[in-house]
C-alpha positions as CSV (number, residue, x, y, z in Angstrom):
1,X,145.7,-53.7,49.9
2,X,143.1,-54.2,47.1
3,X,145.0,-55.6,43.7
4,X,143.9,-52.9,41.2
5,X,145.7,-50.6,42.9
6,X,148.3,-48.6,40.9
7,X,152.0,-49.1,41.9
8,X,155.9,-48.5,40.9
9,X,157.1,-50.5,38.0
10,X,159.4,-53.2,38.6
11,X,161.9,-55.1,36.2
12,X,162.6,-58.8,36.8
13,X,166.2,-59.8,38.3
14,X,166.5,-61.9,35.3
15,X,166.7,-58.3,33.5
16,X,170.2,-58.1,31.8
17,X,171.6,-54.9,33.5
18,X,175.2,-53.4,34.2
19,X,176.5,-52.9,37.5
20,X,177.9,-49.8,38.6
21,X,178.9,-48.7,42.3
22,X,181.4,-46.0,44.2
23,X,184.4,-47.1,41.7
24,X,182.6,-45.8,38.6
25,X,183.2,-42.7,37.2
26,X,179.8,-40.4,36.4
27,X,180.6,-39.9,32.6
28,X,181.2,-43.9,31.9
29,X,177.7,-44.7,34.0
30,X,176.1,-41.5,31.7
31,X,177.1,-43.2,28.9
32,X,175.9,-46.5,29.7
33,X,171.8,-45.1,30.0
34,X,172.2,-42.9,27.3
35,X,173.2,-46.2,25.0
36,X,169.6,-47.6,26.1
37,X,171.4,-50.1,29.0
38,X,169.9,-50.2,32.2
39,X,172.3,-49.9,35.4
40,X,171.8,-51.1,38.7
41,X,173.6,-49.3,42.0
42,X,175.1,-51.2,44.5
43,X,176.7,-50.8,47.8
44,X,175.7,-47.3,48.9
45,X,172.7,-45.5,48.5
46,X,174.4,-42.3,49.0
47,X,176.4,-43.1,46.1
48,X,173.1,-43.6,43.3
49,X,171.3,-40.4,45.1
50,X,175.1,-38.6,44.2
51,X,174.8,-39.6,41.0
52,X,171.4,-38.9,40.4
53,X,172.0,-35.0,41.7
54,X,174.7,-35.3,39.2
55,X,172.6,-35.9,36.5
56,X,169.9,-33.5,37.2
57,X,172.6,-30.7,37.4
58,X,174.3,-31.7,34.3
59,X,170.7,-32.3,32.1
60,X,169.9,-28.8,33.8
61,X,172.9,-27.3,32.4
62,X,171.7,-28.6,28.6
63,X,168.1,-27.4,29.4
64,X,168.2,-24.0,31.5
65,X,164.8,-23.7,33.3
66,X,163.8,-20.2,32.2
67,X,160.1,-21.1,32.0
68,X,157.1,-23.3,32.2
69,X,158.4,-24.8,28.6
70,X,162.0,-25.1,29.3
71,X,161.1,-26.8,32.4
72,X,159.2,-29.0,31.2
73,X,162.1,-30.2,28.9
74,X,164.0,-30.2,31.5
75,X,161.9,-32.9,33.4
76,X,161.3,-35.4,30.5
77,X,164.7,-35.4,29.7
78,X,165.6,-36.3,33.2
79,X,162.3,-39.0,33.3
80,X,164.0,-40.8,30.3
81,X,167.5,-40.7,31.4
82,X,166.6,-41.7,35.1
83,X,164.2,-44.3,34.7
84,X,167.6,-46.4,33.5
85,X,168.5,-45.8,37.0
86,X,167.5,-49.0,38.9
87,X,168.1,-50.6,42.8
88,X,167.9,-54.4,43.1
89,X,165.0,-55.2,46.3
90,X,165.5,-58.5,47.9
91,X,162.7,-59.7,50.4
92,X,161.3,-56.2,50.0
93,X,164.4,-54.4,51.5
94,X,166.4,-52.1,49.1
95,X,170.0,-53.6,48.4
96,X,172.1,-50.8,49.3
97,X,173.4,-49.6,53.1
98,X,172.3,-46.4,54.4
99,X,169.0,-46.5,52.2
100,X,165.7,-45.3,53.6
101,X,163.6,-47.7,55.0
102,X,160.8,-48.3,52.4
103,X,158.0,-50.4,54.3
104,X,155.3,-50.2,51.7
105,X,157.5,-52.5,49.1
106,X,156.5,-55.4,51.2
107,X,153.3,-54.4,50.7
108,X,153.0,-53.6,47.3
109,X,154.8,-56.9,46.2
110,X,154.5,-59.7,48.8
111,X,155.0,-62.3,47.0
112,X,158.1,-61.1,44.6
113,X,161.6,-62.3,46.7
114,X,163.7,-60.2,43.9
115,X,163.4,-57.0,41.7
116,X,164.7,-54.1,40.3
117,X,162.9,-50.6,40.8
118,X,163.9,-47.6,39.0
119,X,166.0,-44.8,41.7
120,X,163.8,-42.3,40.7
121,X,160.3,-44.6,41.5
122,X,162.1,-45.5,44.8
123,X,162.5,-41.6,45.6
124,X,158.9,-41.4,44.7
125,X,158.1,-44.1,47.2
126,X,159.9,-42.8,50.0
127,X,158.7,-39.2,49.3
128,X,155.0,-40.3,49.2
129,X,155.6,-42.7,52.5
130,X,156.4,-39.5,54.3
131,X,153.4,-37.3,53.2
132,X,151.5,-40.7,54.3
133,X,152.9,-41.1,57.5
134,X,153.1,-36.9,58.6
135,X,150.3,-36.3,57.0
136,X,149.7,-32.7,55.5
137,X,147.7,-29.9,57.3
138,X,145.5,-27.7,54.9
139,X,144.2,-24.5,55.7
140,X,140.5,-24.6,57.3
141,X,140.9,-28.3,58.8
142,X,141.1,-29.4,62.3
143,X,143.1,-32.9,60.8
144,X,145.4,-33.7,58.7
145,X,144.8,-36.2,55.7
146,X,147.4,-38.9,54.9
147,X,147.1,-39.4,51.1
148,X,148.4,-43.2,50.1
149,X,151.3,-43.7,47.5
150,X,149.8,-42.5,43.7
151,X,147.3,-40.3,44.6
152,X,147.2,-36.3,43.8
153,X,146.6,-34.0,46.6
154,X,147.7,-30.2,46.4
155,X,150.8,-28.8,47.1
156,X,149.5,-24.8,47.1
157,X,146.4,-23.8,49.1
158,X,145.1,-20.8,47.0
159,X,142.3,-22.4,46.0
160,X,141.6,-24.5,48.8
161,X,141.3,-21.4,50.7
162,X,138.7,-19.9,48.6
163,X,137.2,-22.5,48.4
164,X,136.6,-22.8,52.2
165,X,136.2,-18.7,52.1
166,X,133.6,-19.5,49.2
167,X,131.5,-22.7,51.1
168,X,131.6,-20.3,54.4
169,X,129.7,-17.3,53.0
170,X,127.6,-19.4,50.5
171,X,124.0,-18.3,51.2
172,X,122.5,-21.1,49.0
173,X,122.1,-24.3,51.0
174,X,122.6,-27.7,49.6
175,X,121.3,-31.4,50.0
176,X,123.5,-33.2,47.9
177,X,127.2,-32.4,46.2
178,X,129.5,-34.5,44.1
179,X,133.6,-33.9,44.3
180,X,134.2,-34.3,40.5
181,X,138.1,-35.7,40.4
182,X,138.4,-35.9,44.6
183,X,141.8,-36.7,44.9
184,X,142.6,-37.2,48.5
185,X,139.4,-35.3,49.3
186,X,140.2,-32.3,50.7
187,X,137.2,-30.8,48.8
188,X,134.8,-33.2,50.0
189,X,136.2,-32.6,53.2
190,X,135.6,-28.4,53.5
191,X,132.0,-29.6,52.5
192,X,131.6,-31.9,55.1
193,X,132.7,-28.9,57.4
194,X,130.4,-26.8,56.5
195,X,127.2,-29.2,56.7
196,X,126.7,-30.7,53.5
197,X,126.5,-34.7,54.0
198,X,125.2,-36.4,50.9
199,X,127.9,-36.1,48.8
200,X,129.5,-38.1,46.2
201,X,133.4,-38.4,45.4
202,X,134.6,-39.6,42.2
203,X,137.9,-40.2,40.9
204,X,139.6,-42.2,37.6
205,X,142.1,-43.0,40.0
206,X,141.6,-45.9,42.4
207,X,144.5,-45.4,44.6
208,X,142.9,-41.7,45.0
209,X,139.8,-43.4,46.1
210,X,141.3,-46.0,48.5
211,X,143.4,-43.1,50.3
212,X,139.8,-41.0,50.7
213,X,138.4,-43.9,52.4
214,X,141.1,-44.6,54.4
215,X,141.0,-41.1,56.1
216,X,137.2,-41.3,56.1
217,X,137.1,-44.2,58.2
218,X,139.9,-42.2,60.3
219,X,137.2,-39.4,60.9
220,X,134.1,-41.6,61.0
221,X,132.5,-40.3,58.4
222,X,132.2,-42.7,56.3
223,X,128.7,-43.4,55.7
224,X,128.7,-39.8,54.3
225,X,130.5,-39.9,51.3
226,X,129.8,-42.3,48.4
227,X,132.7,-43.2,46.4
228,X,132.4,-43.9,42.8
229,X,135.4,-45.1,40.6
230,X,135.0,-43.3,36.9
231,X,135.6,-40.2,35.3
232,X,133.6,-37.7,35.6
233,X,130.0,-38.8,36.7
234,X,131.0,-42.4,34.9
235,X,128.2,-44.9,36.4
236,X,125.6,-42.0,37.6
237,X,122.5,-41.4,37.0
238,X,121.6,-38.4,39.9
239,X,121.5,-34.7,40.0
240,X,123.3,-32.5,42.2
241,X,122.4,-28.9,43.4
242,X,126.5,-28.6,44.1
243,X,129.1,-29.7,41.6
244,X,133.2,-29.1,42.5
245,X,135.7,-29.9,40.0
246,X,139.1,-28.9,40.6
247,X,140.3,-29.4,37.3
248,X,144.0,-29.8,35.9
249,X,145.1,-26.0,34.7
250,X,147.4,-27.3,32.1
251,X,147.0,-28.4,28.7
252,X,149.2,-31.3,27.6
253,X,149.9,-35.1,27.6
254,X,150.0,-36.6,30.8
255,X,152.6,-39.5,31.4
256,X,151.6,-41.2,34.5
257,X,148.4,-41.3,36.7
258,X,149.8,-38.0,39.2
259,X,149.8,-36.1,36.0
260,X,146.6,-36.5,35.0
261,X,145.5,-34.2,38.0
262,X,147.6,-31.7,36.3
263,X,147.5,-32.1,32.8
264,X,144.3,-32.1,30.3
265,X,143.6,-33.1,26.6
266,X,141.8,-29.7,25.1
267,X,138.8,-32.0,25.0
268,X,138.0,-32.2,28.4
269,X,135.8,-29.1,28.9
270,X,133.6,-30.2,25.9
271,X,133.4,-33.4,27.5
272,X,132.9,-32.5,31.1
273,X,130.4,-30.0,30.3
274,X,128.0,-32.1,28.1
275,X,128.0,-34.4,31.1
276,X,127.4,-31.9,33.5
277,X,124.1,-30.6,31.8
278,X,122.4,-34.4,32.5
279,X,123.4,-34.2,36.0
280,X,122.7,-30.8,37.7
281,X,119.4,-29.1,38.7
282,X,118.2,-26.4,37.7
283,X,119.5,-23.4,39.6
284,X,122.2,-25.6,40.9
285,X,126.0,-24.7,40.8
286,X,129.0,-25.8,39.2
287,X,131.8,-24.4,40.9
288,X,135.2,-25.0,39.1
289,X,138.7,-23.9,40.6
290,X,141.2,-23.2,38.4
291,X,144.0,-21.3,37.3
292,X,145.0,-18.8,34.7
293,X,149.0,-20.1,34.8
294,X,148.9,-21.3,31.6
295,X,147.8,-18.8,29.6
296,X,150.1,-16.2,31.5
297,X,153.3,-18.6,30.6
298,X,152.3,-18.9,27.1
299,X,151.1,-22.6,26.9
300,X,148.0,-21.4,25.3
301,X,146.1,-18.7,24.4
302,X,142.6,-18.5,25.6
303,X,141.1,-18.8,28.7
304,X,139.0,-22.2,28.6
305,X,136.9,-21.5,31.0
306,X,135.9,-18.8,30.0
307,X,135.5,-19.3,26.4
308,X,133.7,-22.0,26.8
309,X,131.1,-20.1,28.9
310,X,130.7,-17.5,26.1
311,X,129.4,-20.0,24.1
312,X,127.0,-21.6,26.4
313,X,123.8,-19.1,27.7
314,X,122.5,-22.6,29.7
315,X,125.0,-21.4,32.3
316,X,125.8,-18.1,33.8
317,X,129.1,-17.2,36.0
318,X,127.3,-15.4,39.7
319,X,130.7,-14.7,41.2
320,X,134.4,-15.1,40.3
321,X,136.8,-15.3,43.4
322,X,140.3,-14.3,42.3
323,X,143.7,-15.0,44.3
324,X,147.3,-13.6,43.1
325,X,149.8,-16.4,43.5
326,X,151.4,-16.0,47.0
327,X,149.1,-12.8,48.2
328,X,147.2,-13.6,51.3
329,X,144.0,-11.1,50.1
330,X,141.1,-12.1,48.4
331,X,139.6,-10.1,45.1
332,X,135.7,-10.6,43.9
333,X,134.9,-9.7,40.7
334,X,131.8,-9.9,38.6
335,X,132.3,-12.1,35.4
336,X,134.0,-10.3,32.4
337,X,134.6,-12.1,29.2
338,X,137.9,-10.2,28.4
339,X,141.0,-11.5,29.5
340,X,143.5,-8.7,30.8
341,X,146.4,-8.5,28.9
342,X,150.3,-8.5,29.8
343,X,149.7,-10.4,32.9
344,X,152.9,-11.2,35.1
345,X,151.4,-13.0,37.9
346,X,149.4,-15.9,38.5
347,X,146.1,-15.4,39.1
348,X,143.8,-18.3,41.2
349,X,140.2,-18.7,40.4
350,X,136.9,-19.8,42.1
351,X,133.8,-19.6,39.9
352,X,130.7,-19.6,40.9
353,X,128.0,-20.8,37.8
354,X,124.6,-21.1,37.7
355,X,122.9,-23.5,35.7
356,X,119.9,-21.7,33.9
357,X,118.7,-24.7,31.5
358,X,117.4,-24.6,28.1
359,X,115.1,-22.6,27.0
360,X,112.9,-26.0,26.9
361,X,113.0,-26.4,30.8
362,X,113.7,-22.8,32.4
């Protein structure tokens, strides 16, 4: 595996840590992570993944996930606690009987005979191993893709759906594309389906990058798809008559490289769109799927999108596809700057925007 790939974080066996196994009691192990001390597991895995449920229950009690905010409590507060949590991995096997295997530790650290790993990395590992392996099935595919260990890839198919819905009754032909944060490509790969072969894929996430090509190369379309490492269009200088972002829909911090496919600093539309402008053609189209999920659980309160379009005449919205969280029907709408009030549901978005240029090139 290339060495700038992302991976778990490990702690040295040197580490000063306490051990704790099946003859501890819950509250005394608690107490130990909430006084800052690492604790290792040994024995049993069943006993750490019993004590980790524990936890969760007991931080879930203190922080009662009523909404998107309290949730979000919820989850840091577990993060912090858990990440005390730790497995000792000798030879790249995890120390404990009954544990699952874990083949890519080998992998990711060959040369290291002895580590810790945090219990709730080691989930993460497994968990992503089994996507990798299975591999997932989207809507509109004939394959599935097998996205490597750190890389985003969707988990709800509203928008991929319209997406496909969108590229399928698309009148305007293209000749080139670019997949503006790819992921594990799924987007890249309804365009492929539908014809369009010059397309470029770029990503801030190399692990994202390496997983594309890998199932690429599985589908032998390789010499297709340029991949370019960056964010944004980071190290470009062409022009596309197609541009697909799938943007994160909510605002906030991320903490880790998965959560920057979810999260976004309010600066990121400024940003994207003042690069978009050098690197689109006239009467191309920028077609960004998002979601209003944000704005109807209070996190903020304006539409991005969509204010940042009233602002902007260079640009002008042709079509918005709409999906309700969970309904299997499809609504088209023309563009309206309003935003409906006392929303309930979430509502998925495809829009569909022109690029009109300044008045010094139209």
């Amino acid at each position: 595996m290339p060495k700038h790939l992302i991976k778990p974080h490990v702690f040295d066996c040197r580490e000063g840590v306490v051990y704790v196994g099946p003859g501890n009691k819950y509250e005394s192990i608690e107490k130990h992570i909430k006084q800052n001390q690492k604790v290792c597991f040994t024995r049993t895995y069943g006993t750490a993944l019993s004590f980790y449920s524990w936890l969760k229950r007991k931080i879930r009690k203190d922080h009662p996930e009523n909404d998107y905010q309290s949730g979000r409590k919820f989850r840091e507060e577990l993060r912090e606690l858990a990440s005390k949590i730790l497995v000792k991995v000798i030879d790249g096997k995890i120390d404990l009987k009954g544990v699952p295997d874990s083949p890519w530790l080998k992998e990711f650290f060959p040369k290291r005979s002895c580590y810790y790993i945090s219990f709730p990395d080691l989930l993460g590992v497994n968990g992503a191993w089994q996507w990798y392996s299975k591999g997932i099935q989207f809507p509109g595919l004939s394959f599935k893709i097998h996205p490597y260990y750190g890389t985003y890839f969707p988990t709800r198919f509203e928008h991929l759906e319209l997406f496909d819905t969108w590229l399928s009754n698309s009148n305007k032909k293209f000749n080139n594309a670019i997949d503006i944060g790819t992921g594990c490509g799924v987007l890249t790969f309804y365009m492929l389906k539908l014809g369009i072969e010059n397309i470029c894929a770029t990503d801030i996430n190399p692990n994202a990058l390496y997983s594309f090509k890998k199932d690429l190369e599985k589908q032998g379309l390789s010499d297709k798809v340029l991949l370019q490492e960056g964010s944004f269009f980071s190290g470009l200088k062409d022009k596309f008559e197609l541009i697909v972002f799938n943007p994160p829909w909510i605002p906030g911090k991320p903490n880790t490289i998965i959560d920057k496919g979810i999260y976004y600093k309010e600066s990121m539309w400024d940003s994207f769109f003042a690069e978009v402008i050098n690197h689109i053609t006239i009467g191309g189209r920028l077609v960004v799927l998002f979601s209003d999920f944000a704005l109807v659980e209070g996190v903020c309160s304006i539409h991005p999108l969509k204010h940042k379009l009233e602002s902007d005449d260079r640009f002008s919205v042709n079509s918005l596809l709409t999906k309700s969280r969970g309904d299997r029907k499809y609504g088209k709408s023309r563009f309206k700057l309003e935003v409906a009030g006392n929303k309930s549901r979430e509502t998925i978005e495809l829009w569909e925007i022109e690029f009109k240029g300044s008045k010094g090139n139209a």
